[in-house]
C-alpha beads as a LAMMPS data file, in Angstrom:
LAMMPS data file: protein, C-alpha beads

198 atoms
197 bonds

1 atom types
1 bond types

-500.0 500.0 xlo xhi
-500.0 500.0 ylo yhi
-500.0 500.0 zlo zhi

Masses

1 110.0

Atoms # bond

1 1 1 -46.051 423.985 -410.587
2 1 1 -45.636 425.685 -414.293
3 1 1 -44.133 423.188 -416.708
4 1 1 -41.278 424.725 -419.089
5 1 1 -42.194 422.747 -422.220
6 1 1 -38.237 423.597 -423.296
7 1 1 -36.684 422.079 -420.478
8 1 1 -38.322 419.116 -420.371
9 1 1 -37.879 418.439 -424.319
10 1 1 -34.248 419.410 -423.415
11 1 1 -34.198 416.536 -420.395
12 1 1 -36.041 413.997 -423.049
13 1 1 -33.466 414.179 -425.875
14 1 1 -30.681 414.080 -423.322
15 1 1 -31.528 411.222 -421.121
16 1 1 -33.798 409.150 -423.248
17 1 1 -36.930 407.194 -422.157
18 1 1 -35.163 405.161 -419.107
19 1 1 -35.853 409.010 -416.895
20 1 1 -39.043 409.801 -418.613
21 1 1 -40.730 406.428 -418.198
22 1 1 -42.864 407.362 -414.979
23 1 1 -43.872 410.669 -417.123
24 1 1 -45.551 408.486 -419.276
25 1 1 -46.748 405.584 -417.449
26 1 1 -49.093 406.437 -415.282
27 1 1 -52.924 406.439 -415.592
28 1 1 -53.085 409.445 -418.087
29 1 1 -54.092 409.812 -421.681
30 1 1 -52.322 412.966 -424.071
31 1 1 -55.498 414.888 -423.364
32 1 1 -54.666 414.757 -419.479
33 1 1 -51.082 414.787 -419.384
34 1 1 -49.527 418.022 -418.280
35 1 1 -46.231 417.205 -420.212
36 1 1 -48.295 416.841 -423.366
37 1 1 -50.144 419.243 -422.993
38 1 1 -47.890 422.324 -422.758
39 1 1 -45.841 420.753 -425.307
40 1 1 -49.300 420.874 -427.699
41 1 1 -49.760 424.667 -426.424
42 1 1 -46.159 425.306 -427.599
43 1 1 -46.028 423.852 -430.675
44 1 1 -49.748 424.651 -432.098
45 1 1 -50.667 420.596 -432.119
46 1 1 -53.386 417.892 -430.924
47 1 1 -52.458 415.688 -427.643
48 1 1 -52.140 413.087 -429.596
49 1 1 -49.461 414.440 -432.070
50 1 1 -47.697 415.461 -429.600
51 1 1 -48.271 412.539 -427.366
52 1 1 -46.231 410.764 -430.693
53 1 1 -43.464 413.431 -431.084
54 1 1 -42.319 413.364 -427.742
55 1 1 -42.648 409.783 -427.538
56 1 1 -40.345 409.373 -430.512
57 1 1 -37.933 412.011 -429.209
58 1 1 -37.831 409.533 -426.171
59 1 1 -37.235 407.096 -428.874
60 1 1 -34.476 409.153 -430.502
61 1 1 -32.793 410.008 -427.187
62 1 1 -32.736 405.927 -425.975
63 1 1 -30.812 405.026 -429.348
64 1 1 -28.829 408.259 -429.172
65 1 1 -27.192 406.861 -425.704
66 1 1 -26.371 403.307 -427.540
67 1 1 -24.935 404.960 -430.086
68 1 1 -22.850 407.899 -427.870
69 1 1 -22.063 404.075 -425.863
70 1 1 -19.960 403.137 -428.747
71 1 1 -18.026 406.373 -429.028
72 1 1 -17.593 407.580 -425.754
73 1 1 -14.613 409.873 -426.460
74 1 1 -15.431 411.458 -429.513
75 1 1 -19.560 412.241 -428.826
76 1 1 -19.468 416.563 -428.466
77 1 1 -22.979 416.860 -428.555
78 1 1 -25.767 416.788 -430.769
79 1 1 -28.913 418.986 -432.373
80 1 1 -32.451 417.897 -433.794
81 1 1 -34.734 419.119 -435.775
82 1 1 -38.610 417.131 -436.356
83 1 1 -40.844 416.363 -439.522
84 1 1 -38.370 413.901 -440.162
85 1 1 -36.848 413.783 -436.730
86 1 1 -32.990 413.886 -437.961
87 1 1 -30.393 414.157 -435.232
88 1 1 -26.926 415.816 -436.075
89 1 1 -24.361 414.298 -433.445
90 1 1 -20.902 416.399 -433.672
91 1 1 -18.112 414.059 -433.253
92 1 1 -14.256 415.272 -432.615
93 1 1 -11.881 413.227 -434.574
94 1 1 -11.828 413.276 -438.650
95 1 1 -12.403 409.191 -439.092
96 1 1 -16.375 409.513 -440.492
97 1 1 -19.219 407.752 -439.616
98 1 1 -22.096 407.013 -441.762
99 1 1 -25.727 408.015 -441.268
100 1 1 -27.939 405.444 -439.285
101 1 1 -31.733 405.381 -439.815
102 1 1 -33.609 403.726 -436.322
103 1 1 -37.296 402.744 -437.137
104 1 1 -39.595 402.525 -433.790
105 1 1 -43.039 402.154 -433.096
106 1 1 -43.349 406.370 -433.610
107 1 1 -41.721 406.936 -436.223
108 1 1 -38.157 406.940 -438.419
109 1 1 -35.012 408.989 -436.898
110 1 1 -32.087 409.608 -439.109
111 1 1 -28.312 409.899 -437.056
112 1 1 -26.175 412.295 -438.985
113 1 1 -22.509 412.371 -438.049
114 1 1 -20.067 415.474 -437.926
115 1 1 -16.384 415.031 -437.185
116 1 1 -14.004 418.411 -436.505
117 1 1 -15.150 419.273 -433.439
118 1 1 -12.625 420.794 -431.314
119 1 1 -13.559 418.909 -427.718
120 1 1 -15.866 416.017 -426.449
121 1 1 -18.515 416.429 -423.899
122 1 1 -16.649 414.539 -421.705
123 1 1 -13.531 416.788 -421.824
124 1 1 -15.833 419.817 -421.372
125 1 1 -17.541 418.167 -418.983
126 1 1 -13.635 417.100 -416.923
127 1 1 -12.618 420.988 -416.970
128 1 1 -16.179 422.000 -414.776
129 1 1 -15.495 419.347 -412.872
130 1 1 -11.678 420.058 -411.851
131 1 1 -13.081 423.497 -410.256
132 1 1 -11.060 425.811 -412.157
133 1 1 -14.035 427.464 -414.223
134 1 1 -15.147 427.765 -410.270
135 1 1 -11.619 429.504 -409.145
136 1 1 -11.689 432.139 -411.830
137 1 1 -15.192 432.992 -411.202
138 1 1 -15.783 432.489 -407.407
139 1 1 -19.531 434.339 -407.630
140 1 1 -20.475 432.273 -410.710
141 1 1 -24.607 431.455 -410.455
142 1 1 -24.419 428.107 -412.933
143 1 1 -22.529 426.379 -415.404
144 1 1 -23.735 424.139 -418.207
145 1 1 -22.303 422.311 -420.880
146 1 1 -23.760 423.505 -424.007
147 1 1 -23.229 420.409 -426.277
148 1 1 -24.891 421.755 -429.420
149 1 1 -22.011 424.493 -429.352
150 1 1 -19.245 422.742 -427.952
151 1 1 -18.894 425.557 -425.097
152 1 1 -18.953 426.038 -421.085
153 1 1 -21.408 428.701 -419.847
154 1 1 -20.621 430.310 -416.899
155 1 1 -23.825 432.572 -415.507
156 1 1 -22.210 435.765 -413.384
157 1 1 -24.569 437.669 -411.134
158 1 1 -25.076 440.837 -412.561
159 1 1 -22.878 442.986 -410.908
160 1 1 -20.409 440.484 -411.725
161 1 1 -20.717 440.306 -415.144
162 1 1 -20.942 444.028 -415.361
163 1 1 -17.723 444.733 -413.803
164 1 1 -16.067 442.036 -416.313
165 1 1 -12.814 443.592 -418.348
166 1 1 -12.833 443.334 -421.913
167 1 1 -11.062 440.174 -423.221
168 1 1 -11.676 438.537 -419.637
169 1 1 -13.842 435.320 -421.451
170 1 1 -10.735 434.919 -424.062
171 1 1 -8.396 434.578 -421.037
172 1 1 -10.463 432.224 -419.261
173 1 1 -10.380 430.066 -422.353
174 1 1 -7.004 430.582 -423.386
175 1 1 -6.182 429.666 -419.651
176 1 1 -8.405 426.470 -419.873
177 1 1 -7.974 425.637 -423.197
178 1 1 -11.654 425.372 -423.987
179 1 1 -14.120 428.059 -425.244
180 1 1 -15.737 429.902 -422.051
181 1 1 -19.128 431.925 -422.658
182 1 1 -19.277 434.680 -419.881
183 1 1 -23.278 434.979 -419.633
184 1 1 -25.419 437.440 -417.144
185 1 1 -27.200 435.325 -415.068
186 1 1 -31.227 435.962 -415.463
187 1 1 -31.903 436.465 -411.793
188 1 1 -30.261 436.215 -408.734
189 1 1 -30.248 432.130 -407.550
190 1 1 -28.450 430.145 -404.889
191 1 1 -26.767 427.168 -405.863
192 1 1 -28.094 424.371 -404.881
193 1 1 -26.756 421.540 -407.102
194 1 1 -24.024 420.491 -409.599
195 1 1 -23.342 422.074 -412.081
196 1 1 -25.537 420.628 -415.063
197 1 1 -25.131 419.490 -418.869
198 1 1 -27.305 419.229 -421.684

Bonds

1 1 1 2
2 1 2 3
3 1 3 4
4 1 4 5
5 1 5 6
6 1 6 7
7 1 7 8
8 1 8 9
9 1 9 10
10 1 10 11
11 1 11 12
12 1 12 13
13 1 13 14
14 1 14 15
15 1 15 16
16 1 16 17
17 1 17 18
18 1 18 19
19 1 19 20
20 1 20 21
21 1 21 22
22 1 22 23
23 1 23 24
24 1 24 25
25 1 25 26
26 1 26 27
27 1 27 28
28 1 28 29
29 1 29 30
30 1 30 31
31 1 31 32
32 1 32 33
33 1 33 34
34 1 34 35
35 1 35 36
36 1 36 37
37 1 37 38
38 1 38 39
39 1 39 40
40 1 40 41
41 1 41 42
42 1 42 43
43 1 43 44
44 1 44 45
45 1 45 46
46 1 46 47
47 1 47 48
48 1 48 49
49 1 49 50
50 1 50 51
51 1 51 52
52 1 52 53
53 1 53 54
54 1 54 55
55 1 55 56
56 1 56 57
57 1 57 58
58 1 58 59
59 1 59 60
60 1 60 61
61 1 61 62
62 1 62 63
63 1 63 64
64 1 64 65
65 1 65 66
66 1 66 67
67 1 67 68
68 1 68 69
69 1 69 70
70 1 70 71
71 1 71 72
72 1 72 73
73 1 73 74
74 1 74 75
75 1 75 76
76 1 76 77
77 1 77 78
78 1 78 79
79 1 79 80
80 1 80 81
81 1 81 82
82 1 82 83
83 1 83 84
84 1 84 85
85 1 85 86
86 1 86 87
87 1 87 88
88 1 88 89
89 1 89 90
90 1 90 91
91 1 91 92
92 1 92 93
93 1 93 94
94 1 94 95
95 1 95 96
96 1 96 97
97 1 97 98
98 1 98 99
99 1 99 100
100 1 100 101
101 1 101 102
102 1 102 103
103 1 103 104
104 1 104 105
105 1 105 106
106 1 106 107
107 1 107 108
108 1 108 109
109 1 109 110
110 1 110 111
111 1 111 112
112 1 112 113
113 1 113 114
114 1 114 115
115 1 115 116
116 1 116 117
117 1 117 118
118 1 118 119
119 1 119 120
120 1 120 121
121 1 121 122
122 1 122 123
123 1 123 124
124 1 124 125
125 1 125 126
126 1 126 127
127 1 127 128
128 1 128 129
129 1 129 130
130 1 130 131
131 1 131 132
132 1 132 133
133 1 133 134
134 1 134 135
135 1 135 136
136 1 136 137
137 1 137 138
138 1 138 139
139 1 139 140
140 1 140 141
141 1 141 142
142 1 142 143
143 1 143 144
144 1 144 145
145 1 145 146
146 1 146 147
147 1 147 148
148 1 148 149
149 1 149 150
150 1 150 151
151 1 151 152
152 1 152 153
153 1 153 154
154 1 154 155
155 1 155 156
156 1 156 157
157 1 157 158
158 1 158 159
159 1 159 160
160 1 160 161
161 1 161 162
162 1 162 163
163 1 163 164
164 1 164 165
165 1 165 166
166 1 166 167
167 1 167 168
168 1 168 169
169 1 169 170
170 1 170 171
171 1 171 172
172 1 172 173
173 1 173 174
174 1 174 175
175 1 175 176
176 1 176 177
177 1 177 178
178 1 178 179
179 1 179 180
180 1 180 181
181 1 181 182
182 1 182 183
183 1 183 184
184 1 184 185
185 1 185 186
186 1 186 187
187 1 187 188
188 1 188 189
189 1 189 190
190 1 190 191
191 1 191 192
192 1 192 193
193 1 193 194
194 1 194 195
195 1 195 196
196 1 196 197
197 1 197 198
């Protein structure tokens, strides 16, 4: 099976060590781990660097959960960027919080904090789940939270998505009274789970 180096950084700043542990624990070094290694491909490094970077974004995504723990109902989502790792977590609400810095064992990760967005994860995350995104768009192919833009994507087959009306994706979000992306699905898939959130 091909490993997709983006997903799987995706899945470790989103869930934090506790899902990647058995990644990571078995009898494998950074120069034969397949996780590590594709990342290295990707980003043009040695195992071992980036044996350490995704460690510490395992790191990063742990003491993003205690954090998003305290906050439940304002966290919107969050971006990162590496060398330093700094996390920006958007926050709805205009109370601010201060920057944390977390040292661990790989290295420093600074929290930045942005209030004014317009809706938490978790109310994004309440309208996919009440079934209306699925109502409008009966022959939808996925929908995601996209935290880092504080939108729901709905993939369309593209037939779909080619027949849409102009102004359809500004109803749907007037009508659910959160911003809907209208995206043409890639290729053709049948649903087989939830829908998912990153």
């Amino acid at each position: 099976m091909r490993l997709n180096p983006g997903r799987m950084i995706a899945l470790v700043m989103s869930v934090g060590a506790s899902a990647m542990s058995s990644a990571f624990s078995q009898n494998v070094t950074p120069a034969t781990d397949p996780v590590v290694q594709a990342f290295a491909v990707k980003e043009g490094l040695t195992a071992d660097e980036a044996d350490r970077r995704l460690r510490l974004r395992m790191a990063a995504g742990e003491a993003l959960q205690k954090i998003v723990e305290e906050m439940p109902s304002r966290f919107a989502g969050k971006t990162f960027t590496e060398s330093p790792m700094v996390v920006t977590v958007r926050l709805t609400g205009a109370d601010p919080v201060p920057s944390r810095v977390v040292d661990t064992r790989y290295g420093r990760v600074t929290y930045h904090f942005v209030v004014g967005a317009a809706h938490s994860r978790a109310e994004l995350q309440s309208v996919v789940n009440s079934g209306k995104i699925q109502g409008l768009f009966p022959e939808y192919q996925g929908i995601m939270v996209d935290g880092e833009r504080g939108v729901i994507v709905v993939e369309l087959p593209g037939e779909t998505f080619e027949r849409l009306r102009d102004g359809e994706e500004l109803d749907a979000s007037r009508e659910l009274s959160v911003p809907i992306e209208l995206k043409k699905a890639a290729a053709p898939v049948k649903l087989l789970s939830a829908p998912r959130v990153r």
